[in-house]
Each structure stands twice: as C-alpha cells, then as structure tokens.
PLY file of the C-alpha trace (Angstrom):
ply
format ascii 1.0
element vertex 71
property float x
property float y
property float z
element edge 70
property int vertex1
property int vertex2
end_header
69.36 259.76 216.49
69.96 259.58 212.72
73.23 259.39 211.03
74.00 259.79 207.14
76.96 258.35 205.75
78.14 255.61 203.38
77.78 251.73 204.54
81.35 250.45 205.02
82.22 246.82 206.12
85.80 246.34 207.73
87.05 242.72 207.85
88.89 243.03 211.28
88.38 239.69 213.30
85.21 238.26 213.00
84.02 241.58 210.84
81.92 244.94 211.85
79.85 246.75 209.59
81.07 250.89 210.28
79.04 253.96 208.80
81.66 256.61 207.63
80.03 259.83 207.98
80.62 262.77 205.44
82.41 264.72 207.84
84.93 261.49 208.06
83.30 260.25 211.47
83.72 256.56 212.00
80.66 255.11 213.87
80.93 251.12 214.50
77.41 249.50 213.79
75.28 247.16 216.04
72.18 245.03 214.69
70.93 244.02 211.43
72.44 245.76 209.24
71.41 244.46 205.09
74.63 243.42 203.50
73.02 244.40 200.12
73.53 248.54 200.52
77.46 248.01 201.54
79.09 250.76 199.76
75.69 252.34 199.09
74.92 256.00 201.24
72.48 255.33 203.94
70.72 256.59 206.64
71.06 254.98 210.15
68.39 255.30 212.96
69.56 253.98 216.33
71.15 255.27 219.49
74.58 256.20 220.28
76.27 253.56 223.19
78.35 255.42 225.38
79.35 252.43 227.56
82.06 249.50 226.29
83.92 249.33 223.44
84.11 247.59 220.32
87.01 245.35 219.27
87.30 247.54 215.75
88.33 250.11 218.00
86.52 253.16 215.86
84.35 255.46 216.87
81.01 255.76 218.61
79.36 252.51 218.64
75.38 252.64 217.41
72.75 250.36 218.11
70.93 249.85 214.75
67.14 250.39 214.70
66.80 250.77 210.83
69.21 251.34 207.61
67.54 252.85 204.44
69.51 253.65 201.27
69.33 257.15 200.42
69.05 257.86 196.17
0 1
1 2
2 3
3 4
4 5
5 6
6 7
7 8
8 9
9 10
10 11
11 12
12 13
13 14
14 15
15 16
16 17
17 18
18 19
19 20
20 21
21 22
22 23
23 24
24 25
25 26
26 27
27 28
28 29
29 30
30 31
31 32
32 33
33 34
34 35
35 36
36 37
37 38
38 39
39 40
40 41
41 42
42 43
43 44
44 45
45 46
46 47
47 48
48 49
49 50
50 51
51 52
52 53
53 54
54 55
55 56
56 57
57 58
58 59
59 60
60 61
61 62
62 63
63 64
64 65
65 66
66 67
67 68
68 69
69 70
C-alpha cells in the first residue's frame, strides 16, 4: 500500500517515527525510515500490520518498504 502524509517523529519512550496523513490519520512507522525528511511530506510504501500493537499507542502500524519526499 502507499500512504501520503507528512514525516512526524514523537519522542515517547525510546521514540517512533509516525506518518500523519492529510485526512489526520496517525499511522506508527516500522523500518528505516531517513531522519533527514522529518517534517518534510512523504510518501510511504509498506504494508499495514494488523496484529500487535505499538507502545505509541496510535494508529495502524506500517512496515516500511521505502520513504520518498514528495516536492
């Protein structure tokens, strides 16, 4: 799947990197993730994890297969 939204990092614990999507979703990011396009609107390719849940407690989790800056 392939979400669009802007990069956000939350410093909860140990840290997660979330993808807030412009109709205010919350997904909760899994992978590499380059800590260069924080703040910056990206696109996300992954897949959605249905089982578990992370400790940031937001959202649909993703596995990350690729981030690309959009613009």
């Amino acid at each position: 799947m392939i979400w669009t939204g802007t990069l956000k990092r939350v410093d909860l614990g140990a840290g997660a990197w979330m993808l807030e999507t412009g109709d205010g979703e919350k997904l909760t990011l899994f992978g590499d993730v380059p800590a260069e396009l924080k703040g910056r609107k990206v696109e996300v390719t992954g897949r959605e994890i249905r089982d578990g849940a992370s400790f940031v407690m937001a959202g649909p989790m993703v596995e990350v297969a690729r981030v690309r800056a959009l613009g």
